[in-house]
C-alpha positions in Angstrom: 49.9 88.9 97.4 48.1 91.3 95.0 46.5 89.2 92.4 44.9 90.6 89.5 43.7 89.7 85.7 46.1 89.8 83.0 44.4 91.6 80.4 48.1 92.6 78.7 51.3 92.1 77.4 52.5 94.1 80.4 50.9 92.5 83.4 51.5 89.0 81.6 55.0 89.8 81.9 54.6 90.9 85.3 52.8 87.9 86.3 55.8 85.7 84.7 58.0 87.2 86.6 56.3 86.7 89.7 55.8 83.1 89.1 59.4 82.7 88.2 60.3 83.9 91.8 58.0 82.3 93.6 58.4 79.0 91.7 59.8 76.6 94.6 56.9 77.4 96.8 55.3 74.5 98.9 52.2 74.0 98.5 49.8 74.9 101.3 51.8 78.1 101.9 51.2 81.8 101.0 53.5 82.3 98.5 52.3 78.7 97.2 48.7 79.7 97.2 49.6 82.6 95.5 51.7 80.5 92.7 48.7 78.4 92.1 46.2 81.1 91.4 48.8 83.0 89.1 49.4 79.8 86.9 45.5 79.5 86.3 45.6 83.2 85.3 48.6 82.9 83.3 47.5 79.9 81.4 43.8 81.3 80.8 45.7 84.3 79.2 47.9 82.2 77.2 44.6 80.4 75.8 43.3 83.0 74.8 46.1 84.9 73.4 48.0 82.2 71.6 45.5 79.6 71.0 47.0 76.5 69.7 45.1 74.5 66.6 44.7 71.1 66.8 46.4 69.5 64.0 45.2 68.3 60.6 44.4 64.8 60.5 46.8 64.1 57.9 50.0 65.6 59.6 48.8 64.4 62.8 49.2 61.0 61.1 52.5 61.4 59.9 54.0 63.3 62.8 52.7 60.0 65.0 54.1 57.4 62.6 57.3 59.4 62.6 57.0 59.2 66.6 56.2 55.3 66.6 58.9 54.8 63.8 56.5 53.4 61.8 56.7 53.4 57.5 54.1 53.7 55.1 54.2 49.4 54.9 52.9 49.6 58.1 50.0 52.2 58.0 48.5 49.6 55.2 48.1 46.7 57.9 45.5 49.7 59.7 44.1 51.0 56.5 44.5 49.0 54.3 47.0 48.5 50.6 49.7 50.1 49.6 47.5 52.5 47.1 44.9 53.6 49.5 47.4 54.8 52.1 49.3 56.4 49.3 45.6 58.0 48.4 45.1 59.0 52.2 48.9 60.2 53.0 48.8 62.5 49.6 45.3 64.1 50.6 44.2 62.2 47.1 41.9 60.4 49.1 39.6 61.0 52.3 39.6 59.3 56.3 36.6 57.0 56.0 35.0 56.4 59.5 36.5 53.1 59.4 39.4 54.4 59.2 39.2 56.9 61.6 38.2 54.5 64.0 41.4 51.7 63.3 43.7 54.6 63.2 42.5 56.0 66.4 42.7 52.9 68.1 46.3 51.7 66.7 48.7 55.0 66.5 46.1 56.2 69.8 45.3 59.8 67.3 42.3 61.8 69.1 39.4 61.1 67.1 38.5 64.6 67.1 41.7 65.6 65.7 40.7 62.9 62.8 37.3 63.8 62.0 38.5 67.4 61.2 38.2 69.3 57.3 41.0 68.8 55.8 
């Protein structure tokens, strides 16, 4: 077992290979050990290398109501009537904390995702 940073595109496909054979490996073993320890690595480099943004609030909205089947209708029993959600939805109008805080608790959005610029 010869464990090393991946500091490239080579040795990240090297270590992806590696995994991939080793994959089935009980834990508590060598090879299992070793499967372990190249996943952290593999994942730090993947972090760093293709760091993934957290949504904007907006789209994070919509994508979730699309997930929960939800309309527009019922956004306004969170937020409020029919124009402010229109207002919000169209970026005409800004998250108050309020509403940060109903829509975080009822479609369970990260706050952190909500407070961001948008």
């Amino acid at each position: 077992m010869e464990i090393k940073p991946i500091r490239t595109a080579k040795d990240y496909k090297q270590a992806m290979a590696r995994l991939e054979q080793i994959f089935d490996a009980r834990p508590g073993t060598k090879e299992g050990d070793e499967l372990e320890i190249l996943a952290i690595l593999i994942e730090k480099y993947e972090d760093e290398k293709y760091p993934i943004e957290s949504p904007d609030p907006i789209e994070a909205i919509k994508f979730r109501m699309e997930q929960m089947g939800y309309k527009q209708r019922d956004l306004e029993n969170i937020i409020g009537y029919k124009g402010r959600v229109s207002e919000v939805l169209n970026r005409k109008r800004k998250l108050t904390l309020e509403m940060i805080r109903k829509i975080h608790e009822a479609l369970h959005i990260p706050a952190e995702v909500l407070v961001k610029e948008y």
